[in-house]
VOPAGU-2260 file (C-alpha; in pm, 1 decimal, decimal comma):
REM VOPAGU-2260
SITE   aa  ch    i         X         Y         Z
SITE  UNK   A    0    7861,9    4771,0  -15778,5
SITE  UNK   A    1    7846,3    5158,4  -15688,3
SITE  UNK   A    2    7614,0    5277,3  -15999,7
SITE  UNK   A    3    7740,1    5665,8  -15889,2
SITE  UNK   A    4    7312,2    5698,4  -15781,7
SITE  UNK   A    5    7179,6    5635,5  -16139,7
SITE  UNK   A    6    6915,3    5386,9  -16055,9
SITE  UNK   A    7    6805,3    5596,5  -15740,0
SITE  UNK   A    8    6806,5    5889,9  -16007,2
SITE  UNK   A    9    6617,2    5687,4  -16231,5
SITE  UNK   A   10    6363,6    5629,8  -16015,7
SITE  UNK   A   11    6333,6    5981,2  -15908,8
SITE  UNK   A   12    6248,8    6108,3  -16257,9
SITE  UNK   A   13    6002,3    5820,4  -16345,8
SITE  UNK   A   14    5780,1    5920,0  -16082,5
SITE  UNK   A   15    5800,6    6262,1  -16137,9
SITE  UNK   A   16    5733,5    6192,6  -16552,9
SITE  UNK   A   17    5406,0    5998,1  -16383,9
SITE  UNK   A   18    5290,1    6232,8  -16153,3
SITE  UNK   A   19    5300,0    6512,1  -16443,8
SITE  UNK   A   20    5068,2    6290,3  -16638,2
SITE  UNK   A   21    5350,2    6133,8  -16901,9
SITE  UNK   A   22    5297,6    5815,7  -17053,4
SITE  UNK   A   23    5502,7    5571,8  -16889,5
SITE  UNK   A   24    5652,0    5521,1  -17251,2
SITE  UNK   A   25    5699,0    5842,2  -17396,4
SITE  UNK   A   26    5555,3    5874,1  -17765,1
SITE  UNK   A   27    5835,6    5913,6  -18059,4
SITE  UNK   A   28    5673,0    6336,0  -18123,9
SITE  UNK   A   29    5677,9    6418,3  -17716,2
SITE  UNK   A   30    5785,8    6750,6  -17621,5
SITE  UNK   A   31    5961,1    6691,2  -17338,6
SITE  UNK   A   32    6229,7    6511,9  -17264,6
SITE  UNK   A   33    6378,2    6454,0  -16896,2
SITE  UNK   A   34    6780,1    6471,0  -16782,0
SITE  UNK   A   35    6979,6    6456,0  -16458,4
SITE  UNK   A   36    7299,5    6617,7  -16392,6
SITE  UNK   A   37    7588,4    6618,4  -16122,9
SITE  UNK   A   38    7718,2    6946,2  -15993,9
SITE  UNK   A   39    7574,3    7171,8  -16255,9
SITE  UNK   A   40    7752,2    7423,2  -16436,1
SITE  UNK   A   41    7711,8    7689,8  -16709,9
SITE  UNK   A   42    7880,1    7448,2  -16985,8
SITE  UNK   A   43    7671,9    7123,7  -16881,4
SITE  UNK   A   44    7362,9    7368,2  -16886,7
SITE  UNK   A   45    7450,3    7519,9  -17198,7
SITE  UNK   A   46    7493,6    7173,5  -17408,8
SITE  UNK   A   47    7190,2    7029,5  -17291,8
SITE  UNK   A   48    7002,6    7372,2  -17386,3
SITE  UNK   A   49    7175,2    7351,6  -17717,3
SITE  UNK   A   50    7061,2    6987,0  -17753,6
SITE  UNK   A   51    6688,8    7071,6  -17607,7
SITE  UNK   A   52    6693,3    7352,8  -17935,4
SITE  UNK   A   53    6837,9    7054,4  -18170,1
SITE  UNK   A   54    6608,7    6813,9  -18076,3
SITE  UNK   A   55    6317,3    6992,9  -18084,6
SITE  UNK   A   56    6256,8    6904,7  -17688,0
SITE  UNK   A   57    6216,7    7127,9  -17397,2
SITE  UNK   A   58    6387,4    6936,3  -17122,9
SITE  UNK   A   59    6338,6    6874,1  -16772,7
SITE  UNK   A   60    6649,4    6882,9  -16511,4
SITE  UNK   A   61    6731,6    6747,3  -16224,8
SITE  UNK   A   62    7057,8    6894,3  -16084,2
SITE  UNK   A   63    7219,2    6699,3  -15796,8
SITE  UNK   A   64    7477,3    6893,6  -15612,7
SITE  UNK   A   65    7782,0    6576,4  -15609,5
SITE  UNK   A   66    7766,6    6266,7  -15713,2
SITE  UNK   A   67    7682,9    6141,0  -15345,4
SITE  UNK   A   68    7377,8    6347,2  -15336,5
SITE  UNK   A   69    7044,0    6134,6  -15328,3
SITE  UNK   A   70    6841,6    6452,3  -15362,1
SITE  UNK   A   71    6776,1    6730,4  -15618,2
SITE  UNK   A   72    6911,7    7062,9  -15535,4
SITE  UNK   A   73    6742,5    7197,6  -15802,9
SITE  UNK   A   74    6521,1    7135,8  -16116,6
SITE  UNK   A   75    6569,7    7336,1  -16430,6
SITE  UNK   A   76    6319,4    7407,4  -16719,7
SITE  UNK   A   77    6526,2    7387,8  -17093,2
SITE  UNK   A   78    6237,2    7607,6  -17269,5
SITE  UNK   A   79    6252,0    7678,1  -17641,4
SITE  UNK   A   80    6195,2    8069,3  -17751,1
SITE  UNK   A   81    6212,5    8225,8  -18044,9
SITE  UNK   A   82    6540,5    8299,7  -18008,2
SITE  UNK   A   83    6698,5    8007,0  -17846,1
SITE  UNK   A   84    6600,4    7831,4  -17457,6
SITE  UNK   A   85    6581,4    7997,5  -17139,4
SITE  UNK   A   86    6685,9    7810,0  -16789,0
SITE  UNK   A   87    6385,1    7839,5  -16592,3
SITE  UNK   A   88    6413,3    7657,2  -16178,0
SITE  UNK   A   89    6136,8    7532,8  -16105,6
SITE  UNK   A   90    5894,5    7299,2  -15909,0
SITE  UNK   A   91    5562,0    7110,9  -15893,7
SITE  UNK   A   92    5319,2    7214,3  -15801,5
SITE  UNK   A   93    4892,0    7052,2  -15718,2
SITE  UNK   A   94    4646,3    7232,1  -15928,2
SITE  UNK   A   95    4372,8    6937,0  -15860,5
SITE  UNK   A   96    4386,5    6593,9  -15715,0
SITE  UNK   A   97    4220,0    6441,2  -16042,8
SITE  UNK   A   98    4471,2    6626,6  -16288,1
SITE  UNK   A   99    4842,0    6587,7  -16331,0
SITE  UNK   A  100    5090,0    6796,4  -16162,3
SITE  UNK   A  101    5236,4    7155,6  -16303,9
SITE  UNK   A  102    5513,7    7302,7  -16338,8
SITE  UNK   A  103    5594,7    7656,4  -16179,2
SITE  UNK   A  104    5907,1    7877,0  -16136,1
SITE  UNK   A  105    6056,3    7932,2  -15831,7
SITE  UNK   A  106    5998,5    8335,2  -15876,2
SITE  UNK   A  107    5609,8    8217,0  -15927,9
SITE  UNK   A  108    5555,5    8406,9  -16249,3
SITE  UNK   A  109    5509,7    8120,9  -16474,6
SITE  UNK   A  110    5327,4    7805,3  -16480,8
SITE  UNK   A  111    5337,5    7514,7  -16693,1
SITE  UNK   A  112    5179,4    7153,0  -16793,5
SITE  UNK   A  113    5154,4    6904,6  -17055,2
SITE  UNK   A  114    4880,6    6874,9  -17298,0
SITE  UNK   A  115    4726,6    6623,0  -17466,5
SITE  UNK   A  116    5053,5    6537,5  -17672,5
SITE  UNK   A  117    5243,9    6563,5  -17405,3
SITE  UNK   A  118    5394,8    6922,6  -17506,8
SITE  UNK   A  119    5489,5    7191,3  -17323,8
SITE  UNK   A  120    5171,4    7498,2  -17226,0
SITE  UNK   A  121    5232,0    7780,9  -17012,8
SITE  UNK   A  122    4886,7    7830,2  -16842,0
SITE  UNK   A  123    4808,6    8066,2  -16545,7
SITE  UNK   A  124    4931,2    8093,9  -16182,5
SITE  UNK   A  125    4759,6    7973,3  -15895,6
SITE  UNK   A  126    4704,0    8242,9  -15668,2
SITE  UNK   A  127    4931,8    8345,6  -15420,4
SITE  UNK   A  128    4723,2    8204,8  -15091,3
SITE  UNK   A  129    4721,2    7889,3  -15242,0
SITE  UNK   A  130    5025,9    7815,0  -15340,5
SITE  UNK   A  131    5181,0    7684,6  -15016,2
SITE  UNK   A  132    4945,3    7440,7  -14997,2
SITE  UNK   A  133    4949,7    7325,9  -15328,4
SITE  UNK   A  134    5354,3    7291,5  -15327,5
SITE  UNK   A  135    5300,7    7109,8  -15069,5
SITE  UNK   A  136    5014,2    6853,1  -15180,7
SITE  UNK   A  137    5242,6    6853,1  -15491,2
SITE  UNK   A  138    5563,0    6689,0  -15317,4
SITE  UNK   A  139    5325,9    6436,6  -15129,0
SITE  UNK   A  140    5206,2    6309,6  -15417,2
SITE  UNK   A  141    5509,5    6338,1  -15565,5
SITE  UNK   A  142    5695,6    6127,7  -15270,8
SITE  UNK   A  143    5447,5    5861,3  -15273,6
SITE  UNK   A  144    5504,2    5791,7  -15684,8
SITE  UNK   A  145    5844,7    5790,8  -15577,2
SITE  UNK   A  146    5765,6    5524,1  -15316,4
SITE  UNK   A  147    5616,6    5334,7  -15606,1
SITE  UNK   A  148    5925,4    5272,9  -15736,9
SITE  UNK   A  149    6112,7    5064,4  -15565,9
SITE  UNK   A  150    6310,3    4806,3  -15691,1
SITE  UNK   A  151    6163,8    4904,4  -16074,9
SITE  UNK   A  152    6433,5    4930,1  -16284,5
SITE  UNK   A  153    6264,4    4771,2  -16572,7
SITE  UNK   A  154    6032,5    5028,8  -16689,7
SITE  UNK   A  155    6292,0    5300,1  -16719,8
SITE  UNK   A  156    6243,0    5462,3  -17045,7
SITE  UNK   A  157    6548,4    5510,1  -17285,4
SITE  UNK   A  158    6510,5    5833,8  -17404,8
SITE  UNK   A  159    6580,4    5953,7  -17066,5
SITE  UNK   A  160    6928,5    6125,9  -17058,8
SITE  UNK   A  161    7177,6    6147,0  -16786,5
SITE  UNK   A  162    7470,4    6358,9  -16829,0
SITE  UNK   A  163    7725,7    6163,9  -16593,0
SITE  UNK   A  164    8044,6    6415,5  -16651,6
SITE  UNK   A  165    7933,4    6582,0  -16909,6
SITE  UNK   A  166    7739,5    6605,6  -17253,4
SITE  UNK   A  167    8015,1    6385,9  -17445,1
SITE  UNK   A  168    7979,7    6144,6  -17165,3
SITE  UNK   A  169    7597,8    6049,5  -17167,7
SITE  UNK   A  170    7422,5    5704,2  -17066,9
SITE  UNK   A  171    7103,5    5686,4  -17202,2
């Protein structure tokens, strides 16, 4: 049965949830909810922004290039403002091996992680001389939670979206 690289997906995103310090059941008042979409464009972007602002949820993105693709080509921050959501690419990033991982755009202006309720705070930017390595140490850790879940289809969480074709077609 050819599952179009949903349960590969699925494991991709639970170990990234883990590694940023998420529960592995997500509370009913999180933040932060998690989505992965095929060849991204403006419109797919643009609903699930809309439907991070209606929900009350920044989201999370991973964007595969095709449907074939086992790999992220990129991951997108949906982040609420004032005045709507801005797309934000981003990656992890190792701040300390005791703590979860962050969140930082690719431009390295902004960095983010989750709080005690599992919402959303911008904090401050590792310097520049350390970011390499922490990127790094970041997709390690990263690559061995993903190694952790193998064959664990069980624990995937529900309120995990994937936009298949687009956000009327949606498999949650």
């Amino acid at each position: 049965m050819d599952d179009r690289g949903v349960q590969h997906r699925k494991r991709r995103m639970m170990a990234l949830r883990k590694e940023l310090g998420f529960p592995k059941e997500a509370p009913i008042t999180t933040g932060l909810a998690f989505a992965a979409v095929d060849e991204p464009n403006d419109a797919i972007l643009c609903a699930i922004a809309q439907k991070a602002i209606a929900d009350r949820q920044d989201t999370l993105i991973h964007c595969y290039s095709s449907i074939a693709s086992t790999d992220p080509l990129l991951t997108v921050l949906v982040l609420r403002t004032a005045n709507g959501a801005e797309l934000l690419p981003v990656e992890i990033v190792q701040r300390s091996t005791a703590k979860p991982l962050q969140l930082i755009t690719t431009d390295r202006t902004r960095c983010f992680r989750l709080d005690s309720r599992w919402l959303l705070q911008e904090t401050r930017v590792p310097s520049a001389a350390k970011l390499p390595k922490a990127i790094a140490a970041a997709q390690a850790r990263y690559d061995a939670a993903l190694a952790d879940t193998l064959g664990d289809h069980a624990a995937w969480d529900p309120q995990v979206v994937i936009f298949q074709t687009g956000p009327d077609s949606m498999a949650a």
